[in-house]
N, CA and C atoms as a LAMMPS dump frame, in Angstrom:
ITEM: TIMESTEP
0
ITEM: NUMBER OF ATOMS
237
ITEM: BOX BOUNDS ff ff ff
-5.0000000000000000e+02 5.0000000000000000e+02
-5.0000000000000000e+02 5.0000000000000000e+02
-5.0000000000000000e+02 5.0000000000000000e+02
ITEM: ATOMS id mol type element x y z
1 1 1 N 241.029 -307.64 455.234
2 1 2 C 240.423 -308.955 455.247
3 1 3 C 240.277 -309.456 453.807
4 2 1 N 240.711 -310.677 453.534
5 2 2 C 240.658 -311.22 452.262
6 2 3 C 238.424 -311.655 452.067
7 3 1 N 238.754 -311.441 450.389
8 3 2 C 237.148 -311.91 450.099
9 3 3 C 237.033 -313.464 450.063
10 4 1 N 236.202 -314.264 450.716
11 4 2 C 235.766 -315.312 450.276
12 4 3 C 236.576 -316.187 449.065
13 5 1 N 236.447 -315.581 447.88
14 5 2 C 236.404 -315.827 447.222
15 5 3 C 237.792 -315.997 446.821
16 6 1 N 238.581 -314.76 446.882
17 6 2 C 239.599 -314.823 446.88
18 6 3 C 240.917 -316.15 447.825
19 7 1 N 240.173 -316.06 449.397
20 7 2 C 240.212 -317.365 449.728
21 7 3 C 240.587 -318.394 449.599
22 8 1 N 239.311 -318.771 448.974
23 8 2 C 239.192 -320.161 448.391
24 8 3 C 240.272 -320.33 446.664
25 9 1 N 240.148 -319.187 446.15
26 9 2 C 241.283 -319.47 444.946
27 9 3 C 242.886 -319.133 445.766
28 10 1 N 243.21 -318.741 446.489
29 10 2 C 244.449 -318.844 447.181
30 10 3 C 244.517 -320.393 448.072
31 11 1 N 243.534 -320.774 448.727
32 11 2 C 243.474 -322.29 449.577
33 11 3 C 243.811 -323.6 448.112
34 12 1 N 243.097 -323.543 447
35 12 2 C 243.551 -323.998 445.756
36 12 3 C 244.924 -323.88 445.691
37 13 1 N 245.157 -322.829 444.857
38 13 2 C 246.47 -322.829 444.704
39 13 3 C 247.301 -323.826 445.834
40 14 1 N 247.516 -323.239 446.999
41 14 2 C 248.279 -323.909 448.184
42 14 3 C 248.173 -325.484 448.132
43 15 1 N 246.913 -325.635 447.715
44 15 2 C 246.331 -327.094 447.883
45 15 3 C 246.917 -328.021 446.558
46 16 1 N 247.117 -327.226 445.45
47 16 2 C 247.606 -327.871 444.44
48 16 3 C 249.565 -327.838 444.673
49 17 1 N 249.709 -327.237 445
50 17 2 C 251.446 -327.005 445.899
51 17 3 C 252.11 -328.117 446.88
52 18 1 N 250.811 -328.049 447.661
53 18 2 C 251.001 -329.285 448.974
54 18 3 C 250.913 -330.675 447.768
55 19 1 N 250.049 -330.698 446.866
56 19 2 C 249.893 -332.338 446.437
57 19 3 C 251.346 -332.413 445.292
58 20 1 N 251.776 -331.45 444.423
59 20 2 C 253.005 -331.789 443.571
60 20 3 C 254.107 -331.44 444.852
61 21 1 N 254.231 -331.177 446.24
62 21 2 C 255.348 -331.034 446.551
63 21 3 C 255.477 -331.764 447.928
64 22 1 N 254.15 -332.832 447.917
65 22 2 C 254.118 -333.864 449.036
66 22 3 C 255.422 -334.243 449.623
67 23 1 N 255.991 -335.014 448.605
68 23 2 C 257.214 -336.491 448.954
69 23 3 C 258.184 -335.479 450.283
70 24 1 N 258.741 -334.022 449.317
71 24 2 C 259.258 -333.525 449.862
72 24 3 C 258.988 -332.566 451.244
73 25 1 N 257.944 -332.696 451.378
74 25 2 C 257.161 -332.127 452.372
75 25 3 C 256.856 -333.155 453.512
76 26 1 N 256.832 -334.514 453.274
77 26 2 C 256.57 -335.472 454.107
78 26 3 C 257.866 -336.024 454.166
79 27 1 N 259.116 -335.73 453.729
80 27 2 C 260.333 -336.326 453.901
81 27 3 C 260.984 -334.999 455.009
82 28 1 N 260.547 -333.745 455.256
83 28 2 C 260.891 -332.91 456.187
84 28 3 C 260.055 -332.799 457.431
85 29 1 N 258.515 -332.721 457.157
86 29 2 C 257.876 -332.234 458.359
87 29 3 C 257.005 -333.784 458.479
88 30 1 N 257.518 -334.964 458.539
89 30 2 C 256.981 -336.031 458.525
90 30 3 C 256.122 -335.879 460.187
91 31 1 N 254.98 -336.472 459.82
92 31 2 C 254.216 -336.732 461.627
93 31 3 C 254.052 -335.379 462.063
94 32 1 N 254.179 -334.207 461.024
95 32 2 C 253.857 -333.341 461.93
96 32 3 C 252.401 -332.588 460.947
97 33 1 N 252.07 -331.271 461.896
98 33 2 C 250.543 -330.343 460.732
99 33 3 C 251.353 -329.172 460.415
100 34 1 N 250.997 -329.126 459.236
101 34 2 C 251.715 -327.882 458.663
102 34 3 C 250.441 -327.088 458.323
103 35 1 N 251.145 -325.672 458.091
104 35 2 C 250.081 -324.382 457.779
105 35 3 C 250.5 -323.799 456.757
106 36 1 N 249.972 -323.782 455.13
107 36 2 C 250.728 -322.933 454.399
108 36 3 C 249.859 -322.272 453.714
109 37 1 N 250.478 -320.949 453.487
110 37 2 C 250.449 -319.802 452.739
111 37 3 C 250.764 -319.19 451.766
112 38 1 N 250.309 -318.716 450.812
113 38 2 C 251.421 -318.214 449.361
114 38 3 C 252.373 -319.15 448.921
115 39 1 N 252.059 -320.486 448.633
116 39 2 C 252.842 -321.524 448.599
117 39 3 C 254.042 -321.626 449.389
118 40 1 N 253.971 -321.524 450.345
119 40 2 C 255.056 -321.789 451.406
120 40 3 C 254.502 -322.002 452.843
121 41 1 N 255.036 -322.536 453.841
122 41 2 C 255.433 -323.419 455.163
123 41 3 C 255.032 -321.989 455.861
124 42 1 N 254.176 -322.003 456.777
125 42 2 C 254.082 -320.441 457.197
126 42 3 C 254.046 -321.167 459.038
127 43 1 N 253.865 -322.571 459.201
128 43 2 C 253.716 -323.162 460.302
129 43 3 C 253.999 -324.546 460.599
130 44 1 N 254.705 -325.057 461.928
131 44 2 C 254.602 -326.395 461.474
132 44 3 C 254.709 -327.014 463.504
133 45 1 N 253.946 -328.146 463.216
134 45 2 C 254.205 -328.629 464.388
135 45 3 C 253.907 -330.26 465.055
136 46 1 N 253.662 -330.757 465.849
137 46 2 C 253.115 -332.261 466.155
138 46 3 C 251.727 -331.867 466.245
139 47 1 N 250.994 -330.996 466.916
140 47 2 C 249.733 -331.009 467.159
141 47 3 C 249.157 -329.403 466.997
142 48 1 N 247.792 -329.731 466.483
143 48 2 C 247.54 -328.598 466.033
144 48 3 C 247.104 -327.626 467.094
145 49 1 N 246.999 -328.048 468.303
146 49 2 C 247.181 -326.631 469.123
147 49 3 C 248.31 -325.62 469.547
148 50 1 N 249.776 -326.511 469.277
149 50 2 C 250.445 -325.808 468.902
150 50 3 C 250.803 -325.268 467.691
151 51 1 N 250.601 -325.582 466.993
152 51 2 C 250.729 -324.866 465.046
153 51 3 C 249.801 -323.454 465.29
154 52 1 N 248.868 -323.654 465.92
155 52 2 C 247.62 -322.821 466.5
156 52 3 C 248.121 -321.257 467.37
157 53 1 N 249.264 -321.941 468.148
158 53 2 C 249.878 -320.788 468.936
159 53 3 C 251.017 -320.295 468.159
160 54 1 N 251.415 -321.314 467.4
161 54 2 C 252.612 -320.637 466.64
162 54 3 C 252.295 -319.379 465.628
163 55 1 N 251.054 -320.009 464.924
164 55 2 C 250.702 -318.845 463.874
165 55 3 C 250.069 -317.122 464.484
166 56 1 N 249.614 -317.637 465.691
167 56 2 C 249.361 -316.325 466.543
168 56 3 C 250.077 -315.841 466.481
169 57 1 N 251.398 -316.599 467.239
170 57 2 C 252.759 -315.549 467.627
171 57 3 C 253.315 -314.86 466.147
172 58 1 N 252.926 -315.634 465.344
173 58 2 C 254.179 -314.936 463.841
174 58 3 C 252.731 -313.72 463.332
175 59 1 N 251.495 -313.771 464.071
176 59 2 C 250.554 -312.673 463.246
177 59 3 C 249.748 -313.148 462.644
178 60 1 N 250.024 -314.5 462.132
179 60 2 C 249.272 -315.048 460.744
180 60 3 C 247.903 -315.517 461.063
181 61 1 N 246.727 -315.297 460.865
182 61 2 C 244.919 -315.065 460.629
183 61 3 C 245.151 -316.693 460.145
184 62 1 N 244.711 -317.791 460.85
185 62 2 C 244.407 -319.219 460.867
186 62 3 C 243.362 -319.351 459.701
187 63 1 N 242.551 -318.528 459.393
188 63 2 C 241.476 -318.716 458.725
189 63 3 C 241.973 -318.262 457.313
190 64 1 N 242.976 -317.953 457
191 64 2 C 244.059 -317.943 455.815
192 64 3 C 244.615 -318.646 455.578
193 65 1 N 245.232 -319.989 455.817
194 65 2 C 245.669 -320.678 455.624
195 65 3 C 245.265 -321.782 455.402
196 66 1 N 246.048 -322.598 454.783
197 66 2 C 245.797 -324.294 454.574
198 66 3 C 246.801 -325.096 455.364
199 67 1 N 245.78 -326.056 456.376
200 67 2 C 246.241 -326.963 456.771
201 67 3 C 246.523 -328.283 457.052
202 68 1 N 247.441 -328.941 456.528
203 68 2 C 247.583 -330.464 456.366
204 68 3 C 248.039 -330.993 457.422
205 69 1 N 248.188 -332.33 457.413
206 69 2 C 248.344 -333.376 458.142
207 69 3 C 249.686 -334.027 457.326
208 70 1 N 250.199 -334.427 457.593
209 70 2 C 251.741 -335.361 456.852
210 70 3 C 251.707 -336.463 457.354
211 71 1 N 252.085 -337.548 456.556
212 71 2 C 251.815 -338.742 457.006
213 71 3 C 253.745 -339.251 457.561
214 72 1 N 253.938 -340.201 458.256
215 72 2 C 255.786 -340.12 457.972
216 72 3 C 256.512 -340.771 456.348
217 73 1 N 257.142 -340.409 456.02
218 73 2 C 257.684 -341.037 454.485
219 73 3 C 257.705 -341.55 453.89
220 74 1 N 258.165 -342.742 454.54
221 74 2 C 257.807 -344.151 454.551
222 74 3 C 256.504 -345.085 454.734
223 75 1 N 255.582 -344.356 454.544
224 75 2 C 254.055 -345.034 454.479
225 75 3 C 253.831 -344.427 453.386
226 76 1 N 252.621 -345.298 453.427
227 76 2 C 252.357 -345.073 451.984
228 76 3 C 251.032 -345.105 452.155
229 77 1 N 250.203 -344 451.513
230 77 2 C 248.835 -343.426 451.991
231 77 3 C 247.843 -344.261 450.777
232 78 1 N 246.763 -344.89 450.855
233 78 2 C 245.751 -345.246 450.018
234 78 3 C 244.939 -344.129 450.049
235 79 1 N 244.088 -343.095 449.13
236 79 2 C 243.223 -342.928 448.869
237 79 3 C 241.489 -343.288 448.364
């Protein structure tokens, strides 16, 4: 089991990954939730109850991961 702490500096990392590698991330898994891990795609789907069953089936602990939302490409998100 990962520490807390450790965690949250791995969910960072991922989190700083997902924002410099958006465009390309929303130009592949557009409209869909992705799950990533160790800077990489560990899940992906339309709705998160399936992303949910997917990560079961591959093993992967949900509470490890970071998960986004993608907007489709061609929009353009205000913050």
């Amino acid at each position: 089991m990962v520490s807390d702490l450790e965690l949250l500096r791995s969910s960072e990392r991922d989190l700083v990954w997902f924002n410099e590698n958006s465009q390309i991330l929303r130009d592949k898994f557009a409209e869909q939730i992705v799950a990533i891990k160790d800077k990489s795609i560990v899940g992906n789907a339309r709705n998160i109850k399936i992303l949910l069953k997917i990560l079961k089936e591959k093993g992967v602990d949900e509470s490890e991961v970071l998960i986004e939302s993608l907007a489709p490409s061609n929009e353009i998100i205000i913050l």
